[in-house]
C-alpha positions in Angstrom: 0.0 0.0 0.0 1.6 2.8 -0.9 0.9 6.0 1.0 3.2 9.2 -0.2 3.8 9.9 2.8 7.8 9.5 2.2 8.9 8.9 5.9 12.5 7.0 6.0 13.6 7.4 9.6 11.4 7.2 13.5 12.3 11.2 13.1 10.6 11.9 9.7 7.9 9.6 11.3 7.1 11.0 14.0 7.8 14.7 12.1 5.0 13.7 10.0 2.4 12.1 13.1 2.7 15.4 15.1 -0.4 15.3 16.6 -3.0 13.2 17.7 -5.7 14.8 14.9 -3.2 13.6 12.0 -3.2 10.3 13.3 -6.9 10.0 13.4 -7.5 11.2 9.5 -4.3 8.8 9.1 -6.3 5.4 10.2 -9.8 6.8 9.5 -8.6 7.1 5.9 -7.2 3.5 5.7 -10.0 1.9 7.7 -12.7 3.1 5.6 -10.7 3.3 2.4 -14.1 0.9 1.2 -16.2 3.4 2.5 -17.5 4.4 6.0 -19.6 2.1 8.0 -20.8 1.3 11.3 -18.1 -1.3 13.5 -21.7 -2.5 15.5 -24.2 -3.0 12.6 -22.3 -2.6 9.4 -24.6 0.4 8.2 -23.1 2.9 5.0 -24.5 6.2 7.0 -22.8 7.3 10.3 -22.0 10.7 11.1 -18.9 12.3 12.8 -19.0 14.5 16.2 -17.6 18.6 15.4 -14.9 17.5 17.8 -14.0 14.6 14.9 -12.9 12.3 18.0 -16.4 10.4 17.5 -19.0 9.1 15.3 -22.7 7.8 15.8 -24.4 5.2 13.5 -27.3 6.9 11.4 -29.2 3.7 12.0 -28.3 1.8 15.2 -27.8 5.2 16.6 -24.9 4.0 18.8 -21.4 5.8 19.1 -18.2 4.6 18.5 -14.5 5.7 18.0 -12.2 5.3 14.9 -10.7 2.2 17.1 -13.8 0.4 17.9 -13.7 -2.7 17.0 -10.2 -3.0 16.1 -7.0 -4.1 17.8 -6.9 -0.6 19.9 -10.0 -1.4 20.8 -11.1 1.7 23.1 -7.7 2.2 24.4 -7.6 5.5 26.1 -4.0 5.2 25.0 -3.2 7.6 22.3 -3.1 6.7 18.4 0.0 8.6 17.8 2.0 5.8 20.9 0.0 3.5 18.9 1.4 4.4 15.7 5.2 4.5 17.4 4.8 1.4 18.9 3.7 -0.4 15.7 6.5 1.3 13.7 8.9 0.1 16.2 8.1 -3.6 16.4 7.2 -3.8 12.8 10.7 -2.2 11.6 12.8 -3.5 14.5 14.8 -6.6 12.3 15.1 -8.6 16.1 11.9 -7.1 17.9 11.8 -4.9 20.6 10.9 -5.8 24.3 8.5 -4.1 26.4 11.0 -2.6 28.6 12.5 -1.1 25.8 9.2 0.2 23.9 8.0 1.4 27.3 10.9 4.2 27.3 10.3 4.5 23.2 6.9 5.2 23.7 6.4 7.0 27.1 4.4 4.2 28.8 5.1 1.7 31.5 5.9 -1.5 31.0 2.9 -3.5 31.4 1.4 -1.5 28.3 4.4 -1.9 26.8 4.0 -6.0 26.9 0.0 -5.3 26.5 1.0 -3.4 23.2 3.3 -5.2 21.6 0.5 -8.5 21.9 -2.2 -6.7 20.8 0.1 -5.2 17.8 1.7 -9.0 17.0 -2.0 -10.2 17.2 -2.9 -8.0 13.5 0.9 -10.3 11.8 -1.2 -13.1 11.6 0.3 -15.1 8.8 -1.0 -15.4 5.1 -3.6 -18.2 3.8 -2.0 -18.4 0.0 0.0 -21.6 -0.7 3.8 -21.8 -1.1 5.5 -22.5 -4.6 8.8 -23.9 -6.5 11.7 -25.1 -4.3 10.0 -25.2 -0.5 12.4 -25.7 2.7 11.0 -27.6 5.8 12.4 -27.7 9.0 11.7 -27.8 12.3 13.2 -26.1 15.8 12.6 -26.3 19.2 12.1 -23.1 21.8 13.1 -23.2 25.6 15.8 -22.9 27.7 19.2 -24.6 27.4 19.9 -27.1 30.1 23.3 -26.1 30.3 22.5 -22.8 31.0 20.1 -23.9 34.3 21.3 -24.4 38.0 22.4 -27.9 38.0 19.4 -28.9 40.4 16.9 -27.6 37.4 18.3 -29.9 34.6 16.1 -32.0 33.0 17.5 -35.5 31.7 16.8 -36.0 28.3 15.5 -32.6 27.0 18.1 -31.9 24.0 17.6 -32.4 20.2 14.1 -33.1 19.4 12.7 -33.7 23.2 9.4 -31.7 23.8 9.9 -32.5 27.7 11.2 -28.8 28.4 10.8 -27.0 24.9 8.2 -26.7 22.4 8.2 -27.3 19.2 7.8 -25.0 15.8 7.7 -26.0 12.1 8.7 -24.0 9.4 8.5 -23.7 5.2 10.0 -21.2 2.9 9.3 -20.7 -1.0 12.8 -19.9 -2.0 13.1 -16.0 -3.0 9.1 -16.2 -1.1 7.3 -16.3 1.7 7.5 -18.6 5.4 5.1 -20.2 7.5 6.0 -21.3 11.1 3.7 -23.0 13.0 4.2 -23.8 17.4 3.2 -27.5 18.1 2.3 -29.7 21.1 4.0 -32.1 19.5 6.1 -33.0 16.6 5.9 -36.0 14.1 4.8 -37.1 10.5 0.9 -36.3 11.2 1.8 -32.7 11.9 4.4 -32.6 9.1 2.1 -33.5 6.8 -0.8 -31.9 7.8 1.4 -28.7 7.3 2.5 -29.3 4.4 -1.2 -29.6 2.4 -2.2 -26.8 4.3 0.8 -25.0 2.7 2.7 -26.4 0.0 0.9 -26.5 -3.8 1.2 -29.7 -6.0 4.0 -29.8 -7.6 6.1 -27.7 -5.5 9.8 -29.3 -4.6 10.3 -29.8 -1.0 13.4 -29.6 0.8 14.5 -31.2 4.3 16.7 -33.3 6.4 16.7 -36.9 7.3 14.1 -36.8 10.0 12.1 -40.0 9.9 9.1 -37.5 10.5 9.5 -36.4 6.5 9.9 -40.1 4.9 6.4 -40.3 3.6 6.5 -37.0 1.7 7.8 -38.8 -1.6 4.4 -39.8 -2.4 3.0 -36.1 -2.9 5.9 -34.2 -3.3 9.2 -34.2 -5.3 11.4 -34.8 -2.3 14.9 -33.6 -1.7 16.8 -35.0 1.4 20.1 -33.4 3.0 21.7 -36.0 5.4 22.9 -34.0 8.4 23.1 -36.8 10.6 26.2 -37.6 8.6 27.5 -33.5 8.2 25.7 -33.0 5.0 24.3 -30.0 4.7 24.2 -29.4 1.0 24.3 -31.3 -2.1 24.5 -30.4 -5.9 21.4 -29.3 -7.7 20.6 -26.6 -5.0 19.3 -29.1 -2.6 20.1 -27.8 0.7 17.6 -26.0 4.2 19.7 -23.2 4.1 16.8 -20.7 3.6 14.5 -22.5 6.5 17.4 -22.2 9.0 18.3 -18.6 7.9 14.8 -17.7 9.5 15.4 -20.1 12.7 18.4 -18.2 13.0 17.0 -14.9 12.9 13.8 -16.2 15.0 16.3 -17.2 17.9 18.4 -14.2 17.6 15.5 -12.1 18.5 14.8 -14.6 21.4 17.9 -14.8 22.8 18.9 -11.2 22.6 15.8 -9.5 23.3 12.7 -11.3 24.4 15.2 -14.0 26.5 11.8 -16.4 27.0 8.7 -16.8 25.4 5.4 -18.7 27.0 4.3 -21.6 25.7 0.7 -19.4 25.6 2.0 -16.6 23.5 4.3 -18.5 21.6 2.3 -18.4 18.2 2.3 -14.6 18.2 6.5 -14.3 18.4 6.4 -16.8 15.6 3.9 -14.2 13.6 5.7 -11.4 14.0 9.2 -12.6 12.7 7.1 -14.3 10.2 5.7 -10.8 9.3 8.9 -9.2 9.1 10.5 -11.7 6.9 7.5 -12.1 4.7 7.0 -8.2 3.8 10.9 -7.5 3.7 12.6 -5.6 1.6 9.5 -3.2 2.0 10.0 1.1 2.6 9.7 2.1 6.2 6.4 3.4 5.2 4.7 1.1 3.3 5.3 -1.6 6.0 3.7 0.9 8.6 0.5 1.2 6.2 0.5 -2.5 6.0 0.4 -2.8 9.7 -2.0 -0.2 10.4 -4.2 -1.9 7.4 -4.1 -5.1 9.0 -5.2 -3.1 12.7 -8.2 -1.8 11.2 -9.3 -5.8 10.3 -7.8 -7.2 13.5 -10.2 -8.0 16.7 -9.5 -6.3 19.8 -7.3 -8.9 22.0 -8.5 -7.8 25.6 -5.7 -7.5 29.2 -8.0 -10.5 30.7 -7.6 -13.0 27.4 -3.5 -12.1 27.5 -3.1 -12.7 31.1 -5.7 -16.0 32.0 -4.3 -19.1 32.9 -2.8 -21.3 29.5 -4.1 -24.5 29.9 
């Protein structure tokens, strides 16, 4: 989406969002880019409040906000820390934690944290199919048992155990897009189911020499690398190098700036690196439209449904 607008740096952004009045015409403009309607009923005819701040449904005769019904819900946060916070996580090539964003922004850090979920909750991933020469693999997120007090270890929990981590599957479309999926669990039903979901006929796939991939030769063209022997490419440009670039970028960001991510919230980390990677090499600002774009579609995700109990 491309918006004129011309910003290349956080100071030309926020230059250009001075106030909270340009925000406003900024999101009203994208949100009912279709034309205007009501977030409650769906009517064509509302009609805005002198102070601009407000709107009332011609029909339904119920008010509402330019954030009703989306991810900002009826935040009395303003749009313009809004609009920096989604800059920064969307831009940020690792992510940004909530302690950081809260001194970014100007907020504490529980809206920090209660931002950047309700933000990652509009990167949820594309439906379309992946294409051409596809890389699976899969990783595994949670602490290092080396790294725990001795008394804390867990026997058994390295390589592929789900005992301490969890697991998430990935696929690229070389020169395209990724999807990464967290799992309870790991094994050919998942892998395969994944791989319908995502994967077109007569697409190449590309993995290692899990046991968990040997079935895929009956749908797919299937290229293996043997790592279990130190193979890691072989001629014909059969190789996971593209799949692991991601993991590698994934685990950056959760070593070096998130340092843990719940099992409950898990999925959301995976979206937003998944976002990032999909709409790169994108302009500062068209990847800002994009995000606010995908706000004005998103559900609010309320404080109680990001804190209760994961079962």
């Amino acid at each position: 989406m491309k918006t004129g607008m011309g910003f290349k740096s956080l100071t030309e952004f926020v230059d250009h969002f001075k106030d909270e009045a340009t925000c406003r015409e900024h999101f009203a403009k994208i949100r009912f880019r279709d034309g205007e309607y009501c977030p409650h009923c769906g009517h064509s005819e509302i009609y805005r409040f002198k102070s601009g701040a407000r709107y009332r449904c011609a029909k339904c005769k119920v008010d509402f906000t330019i954030k009703t019904g989306t991810v900002f819900g009826e935040s009395k946060l303003p749009l313009r820390k809004w609009f920096i916070a989604i800059y920064l996580l969307s831009t940020s090539s690792k992510g940004i934690s909530s302690v950081q964003l809260a001194k970014q922004v100007g907020v504490s850090q529980k809206t920090a944290w209660f931002l950047n979920h309700r933000i990652r909750a509009a990167m949820k991933q594309n439906n379309g199919q992946l294409f051409g020469s596809v890389e699976m693999d899969e990783t595994y997120i949670g602490g290092q048992e080396k790294n725990k007090h001795r008394s804390k270890r867990t026997s058994g929990t390295q390589g592929r155990s789900v005992k301490t981590k969890v697991p998430v599957i990935g696929l690229v479309e070389r020169g395209g897009e990724v999807r990464a999926e967290a799992s309870d669990r790991v094994g050919m039903r998942q892998v395969e189911k994944l791989i319908v979901q995502h994967v077109a006929m007569g697409s190449k796939l590309h993995t290692d020499d899990w046991g968990a991939y040997s079935h895929i030769g009956r749908l797919f063209l299937h290229e293996i690398v043997n790592h279990s022997t130190g193979q890691y490419a072989r001629p014909g440009g059969v190789h996971t190098n593209t799949i692991e670039s991601f993991w590698a970028l994934f685990k950056r960001g959760f070593q070096g700036v998130y340092h843990s991510m719940s099992r409950k919230h898990l999925q959301r980390y995976v979206n937003e690196y998944a976002y990032r990677w999909n709409i790169r090499p994108g302009d500062l600002q068209d990847v800002f439209s994009d995000m606010v774009n995908r706000v004005s579609q998103s559900n609010q995700l309320s404080y109680n449904r990001l804190t209760e109990k994961f079962a």
